[in-house]
LUMFI-619318 format. One record per residue (C-alpha): residue in one letter; x, y negated, z. Coordinates in steps of 0.2 Angstrom, whole numbers, plus 5000, padded with zeros to 4 digits. Layout:
! residues N
AXYZ ...
This chain:
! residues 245
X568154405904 X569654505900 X571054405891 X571154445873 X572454345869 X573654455882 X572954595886 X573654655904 X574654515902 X575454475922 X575754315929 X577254355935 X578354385918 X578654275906 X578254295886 X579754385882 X579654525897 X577754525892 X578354565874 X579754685878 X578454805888 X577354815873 X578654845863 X579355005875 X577255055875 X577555055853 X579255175856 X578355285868 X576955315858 X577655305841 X579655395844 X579555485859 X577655545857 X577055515871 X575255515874 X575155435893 X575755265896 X575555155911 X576354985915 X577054955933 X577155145939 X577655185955 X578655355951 X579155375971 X577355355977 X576355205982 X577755155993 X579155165978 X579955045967 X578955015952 X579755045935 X578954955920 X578355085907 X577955235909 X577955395899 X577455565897 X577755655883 X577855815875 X578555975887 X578155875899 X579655765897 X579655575910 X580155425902 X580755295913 X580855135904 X581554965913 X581054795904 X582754655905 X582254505896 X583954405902 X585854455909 X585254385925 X583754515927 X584754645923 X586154615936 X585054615950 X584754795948 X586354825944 X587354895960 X587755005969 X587855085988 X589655015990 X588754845983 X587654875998 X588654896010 X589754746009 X588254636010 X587654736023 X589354686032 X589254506031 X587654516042 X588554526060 X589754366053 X588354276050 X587354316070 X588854246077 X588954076066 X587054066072 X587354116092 X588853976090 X587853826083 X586553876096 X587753866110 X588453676103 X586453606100 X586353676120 X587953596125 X587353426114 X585553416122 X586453426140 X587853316135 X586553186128 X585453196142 X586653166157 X587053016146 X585452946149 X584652996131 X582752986135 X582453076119 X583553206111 X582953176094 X583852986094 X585653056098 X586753086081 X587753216090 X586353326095 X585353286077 X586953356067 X586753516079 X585253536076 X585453526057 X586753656056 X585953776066 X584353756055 X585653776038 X586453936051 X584854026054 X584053986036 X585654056029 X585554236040 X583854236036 X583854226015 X585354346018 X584154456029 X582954476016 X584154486002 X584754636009 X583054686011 X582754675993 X584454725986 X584054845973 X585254975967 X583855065955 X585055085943 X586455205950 X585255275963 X585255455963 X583555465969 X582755365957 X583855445944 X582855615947 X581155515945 X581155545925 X582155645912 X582555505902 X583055325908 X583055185897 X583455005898 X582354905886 X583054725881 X583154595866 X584354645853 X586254605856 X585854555876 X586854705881 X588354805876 X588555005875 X589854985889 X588754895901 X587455015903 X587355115920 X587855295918 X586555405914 X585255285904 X584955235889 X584655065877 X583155005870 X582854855860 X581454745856 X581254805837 X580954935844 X582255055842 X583555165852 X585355065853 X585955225865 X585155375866 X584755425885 X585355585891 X584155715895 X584155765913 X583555925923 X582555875936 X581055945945 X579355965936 X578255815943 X577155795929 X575455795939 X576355685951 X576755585938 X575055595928 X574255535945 X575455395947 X575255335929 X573155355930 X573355255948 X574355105939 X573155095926 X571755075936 X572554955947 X572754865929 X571054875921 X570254805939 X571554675938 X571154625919 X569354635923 X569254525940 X569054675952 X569954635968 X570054725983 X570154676001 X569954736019 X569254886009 X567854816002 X567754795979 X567254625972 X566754635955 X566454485944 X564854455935 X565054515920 X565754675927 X563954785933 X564554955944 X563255095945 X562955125964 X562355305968 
């Protein structure tokens, strides 16, 4: 059955996040009037980054709302294309300790077997090459997908032009007025408005948006109910009965 302890509570954030999004859900509905809310909305389509809560209120105005619960949280969003780049440039560096350590564990496994070595796996020399190339490759690899993942939501442009009004929702005193990226504003858990966001002209999505916000929810009630989905086919829990036509 649905958990009524936490309703639409996920696994993967902690109590605080968990609390922080209700509390952005209160502001939304309570101060900014807005009367659609969805958690976990992808504002670029289904491929985009999701933003935590959702809003649309009245004229049509977007409200992007980003739950931080902790300093660390916030800094990995926090960067920009320049960020980006430098990590990007450690990536060749990085190749060449790999294609080196290679080269020694295939100079050590020829060394070791003119030497009579029956099996490589006994030879210290070869072992330590082995070991730094594993520690070589699994380095490049984590920095491979953290360059994957590097988010620079935000000071991106583009996501900047997803909503009229960006806000940072965290607990109260976490964060400074001058830390916050340009062009958002501060929320805290009371809640309440810390710093006001600016209002920015951006193109009219609002049935974009309406869709994304109705998909999300969805997504979240099948989850909160049992539904799943794979390969195409619905699974739905016993105390769930669909009408089939």
């Amino acid at each position: 059955m649905p958990n009524s302890k936490r309703p639409f509570h996920r696994a993967s954030d902690n109590l605080m996040t968990y609390h922080l999004k209700w509390a952005a859900w209160e502001w939304l509905y309570s101060e900014a009037k807005c009367r659609t809310i969805g958690f976990e909305v992808r504002l670029e389509g289904p491929g985009g980054r999701v933003v935590d809560v959702v809003g649309v209120g009245p004229d049509n105005r977007v409200y992007a709302i980003e739950v931080k619960a902790s300093r660390g949280d916030k800094a990995r969003d926090d960067h920009d294309t320049d960020d980006l780049k430098r990590l990007e440039f450690q990536a060749p560096v990085m190749d060449k300790a790999v294609q080196f350590t290679a080269g020694v564990l295939e100079a050590a496994a020829e060394y070791a077997v003119s030497s009579g070595v029956k099996v490589l796996g006994s030879d210290p020399a070869y072992r330590q090459a082995l070991s730094d190339l594993n520690k070589r490759t699994k380095k490049r690899d984590d920095h491979a997908k953290r360059v994957t993942n590097f988010s620079t939501k935000f000071r991106d442009p583009d996501f900047l032009r997803t909503a009229h009004c960006h806000y940072l929702m965290a607990p109260s005193g976490l964060m400074r007025r001058d830390e916050l990226p340009p062009f958002w504003g501060l929320l805290d858990g009371t809640p309440r408005v810390v710093v006001e966001a600016p209002v920015k002209q951006v193109a009219d999505a609002t049935t974009h948006v309406l869709r994304n916000i109705a998909r999300s929810n969805s997504t979240t009630m099948m989850t909160e109910y049992g539904v799943t989905r794979s390969k195409g086919e619905t699974t739905f829990p016993d105390h769930v009965s669909p009408v089939h036509a």
